[in-house]
C-alpha positions in Angstrom: 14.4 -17.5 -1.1 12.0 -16.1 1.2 9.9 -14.3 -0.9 9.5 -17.4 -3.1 8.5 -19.8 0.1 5.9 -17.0 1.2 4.7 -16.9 -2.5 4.2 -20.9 -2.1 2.9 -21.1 1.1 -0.1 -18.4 -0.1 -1.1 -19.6 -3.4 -1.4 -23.0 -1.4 -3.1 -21.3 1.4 -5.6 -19.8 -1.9 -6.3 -23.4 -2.7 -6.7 -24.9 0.3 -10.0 -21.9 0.6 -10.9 -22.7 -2.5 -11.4 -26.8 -2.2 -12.5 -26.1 1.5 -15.6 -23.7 0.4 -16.6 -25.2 -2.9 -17.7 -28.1 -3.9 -15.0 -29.9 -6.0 -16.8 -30.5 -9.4 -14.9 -31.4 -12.6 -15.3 -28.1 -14.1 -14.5 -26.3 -10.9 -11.2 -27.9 -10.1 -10.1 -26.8 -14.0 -10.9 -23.5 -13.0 -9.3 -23.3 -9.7 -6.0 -24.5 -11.5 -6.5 -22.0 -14.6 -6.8 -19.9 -11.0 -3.3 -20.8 -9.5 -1.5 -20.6 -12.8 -2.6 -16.9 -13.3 -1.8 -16.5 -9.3 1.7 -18.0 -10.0 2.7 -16.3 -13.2 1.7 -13.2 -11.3 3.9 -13.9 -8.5 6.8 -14.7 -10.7 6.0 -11.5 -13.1 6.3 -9.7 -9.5 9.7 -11.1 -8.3 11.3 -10.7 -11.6 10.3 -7.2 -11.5 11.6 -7.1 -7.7 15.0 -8.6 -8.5 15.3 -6.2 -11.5 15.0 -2.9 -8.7 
């Protein structure tokens, strides 16, 4: 459970840095999301591999 709150609490963190320092145009919003999907699969490739150990 804490891993997975920690996870959440960063990727937000990721986003918040990314709407604070860019301007939020159409096409850059896609790509922040395209962004935290790839973050979150990550993350979720990594605890599966944790629980497996």
């Amino acid at each position: 459970m804490k891993t997975k709150h920690r996870g959440a609490s960063a990727t937000s963190q990721i986003l918040l840095q990314c709407n604070k320092y860019k301007p939020a145009r159409q096409g850059q919003i896609h790509n922040h999301h395209l962004l935290f999907v790839s973050i979150v699969n990550k993350m979720k490739n990594d605890q599966s591999g944790q629980k497996e150990i």
